[in-house]
C-alpha positions in Angstrom: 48.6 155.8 99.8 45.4 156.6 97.7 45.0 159.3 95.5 44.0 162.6 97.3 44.4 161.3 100.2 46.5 162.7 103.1 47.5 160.6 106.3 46.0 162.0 109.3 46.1 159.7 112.0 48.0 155.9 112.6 46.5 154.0 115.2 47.0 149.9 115.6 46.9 148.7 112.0 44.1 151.2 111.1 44.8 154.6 109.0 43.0 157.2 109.1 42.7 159.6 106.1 41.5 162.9 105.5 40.1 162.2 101.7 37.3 164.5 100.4 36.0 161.8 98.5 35.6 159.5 101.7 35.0 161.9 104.5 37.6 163.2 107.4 37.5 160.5 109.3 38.0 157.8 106.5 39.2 154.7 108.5 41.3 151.9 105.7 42.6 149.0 106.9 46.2 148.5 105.8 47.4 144.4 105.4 50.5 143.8 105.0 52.1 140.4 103.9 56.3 139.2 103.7 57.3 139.7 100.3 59.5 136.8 101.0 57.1 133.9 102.1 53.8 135.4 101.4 52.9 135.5 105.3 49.9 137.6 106.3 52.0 140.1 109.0 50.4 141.0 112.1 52.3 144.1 114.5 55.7 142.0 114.0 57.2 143.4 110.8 60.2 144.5 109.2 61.3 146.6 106.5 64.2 146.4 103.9 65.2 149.1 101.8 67.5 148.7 99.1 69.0 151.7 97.0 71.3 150.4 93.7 73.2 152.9 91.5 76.4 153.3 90.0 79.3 153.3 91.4 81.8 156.1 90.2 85.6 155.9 91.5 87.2 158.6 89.4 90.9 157.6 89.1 92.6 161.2 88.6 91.7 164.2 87.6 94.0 165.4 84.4 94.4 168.2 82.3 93.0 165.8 79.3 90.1 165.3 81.0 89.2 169.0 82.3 90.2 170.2 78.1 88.0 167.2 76.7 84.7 168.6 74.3 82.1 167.1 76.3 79.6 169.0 74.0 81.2 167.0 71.6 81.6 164.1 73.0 77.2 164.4 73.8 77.1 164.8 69.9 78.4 161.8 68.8 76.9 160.0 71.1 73.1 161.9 69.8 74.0 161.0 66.3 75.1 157.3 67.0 71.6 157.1 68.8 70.2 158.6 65.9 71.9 156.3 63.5 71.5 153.3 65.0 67.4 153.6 65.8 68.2 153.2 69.5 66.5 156.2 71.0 67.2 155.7 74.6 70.3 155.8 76.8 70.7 152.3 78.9 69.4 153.0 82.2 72.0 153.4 84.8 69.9 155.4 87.5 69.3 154.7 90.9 66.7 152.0 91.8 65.1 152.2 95.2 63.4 148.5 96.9 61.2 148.2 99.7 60.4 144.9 101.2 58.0 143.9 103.9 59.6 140.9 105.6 57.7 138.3 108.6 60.4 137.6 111.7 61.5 134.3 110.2 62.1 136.0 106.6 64.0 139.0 108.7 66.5 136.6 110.7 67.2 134.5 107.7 67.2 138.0 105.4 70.6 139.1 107.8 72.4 136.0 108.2 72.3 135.6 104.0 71.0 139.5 102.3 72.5 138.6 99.1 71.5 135.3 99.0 75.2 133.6 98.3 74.4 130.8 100.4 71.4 130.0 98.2 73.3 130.1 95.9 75.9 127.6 97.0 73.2 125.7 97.2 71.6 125.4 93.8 72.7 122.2 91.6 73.3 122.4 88.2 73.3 119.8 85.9 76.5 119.2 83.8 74.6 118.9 80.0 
């Protein structure tokens, strides 16, 4: 969505916008093409949404861990960043995907989403 702009009306591929800059009834086309096979897609779409984060299976819960310093614990993990020049953490946060994906993509998208078969598939040279 542009900057500034606020959805006002969805009608057959066509969104209207209520943008100062353009007017109230701004009309901007929206294209959308499969992320997968570069399709130009028409009313027939579908979406994928991925979400990756961390897993976290605490095993149990112990009287070590509820007495542990975790102020000091977040110190000596500061000062090791401080001594070793690397300032940031390594990202471990949740990562959101959103693919647009043509009817073909979508049908071969569910009988493979992680793509093991491709996989399977892929020869490699023993050098």
């Amino acid at each position: 969505m542009r900057e500034g702009a606020l959805p006002f009306d969805t009608r057959f591929g066509t969104q209207r916008f209520c943008n100062p800059k353009l007017g109230k009834d701004s009309i901007l086309m929206l294209h959308f093409t499969c992320d997968l096979c570069g399709k130009q897609l028409g009313d027939q779409r579908f979406i994928v949404k991925l979400e990756v984060y961390p897993a976290f299976d605490p095993e149990e819960v112990s009287e070590e861990h509820l007495d542990a310093d975790h102020l000091q614990e977040i110190s000596e993990i500061l000062q090791e960043m401080e001594d070793t020049g690397k300032p940031e953490l390594d990202d471990c946060g949740t990562k959101v995907f959103r693919y647009d994906l043509c009817p073909r993509c979508h049908k071969k998208f569910l009988k493979d989403p992680i793509g093991r078969d491709a996989m399977r598939r892929l020869k490699f040279s023993q050098n």
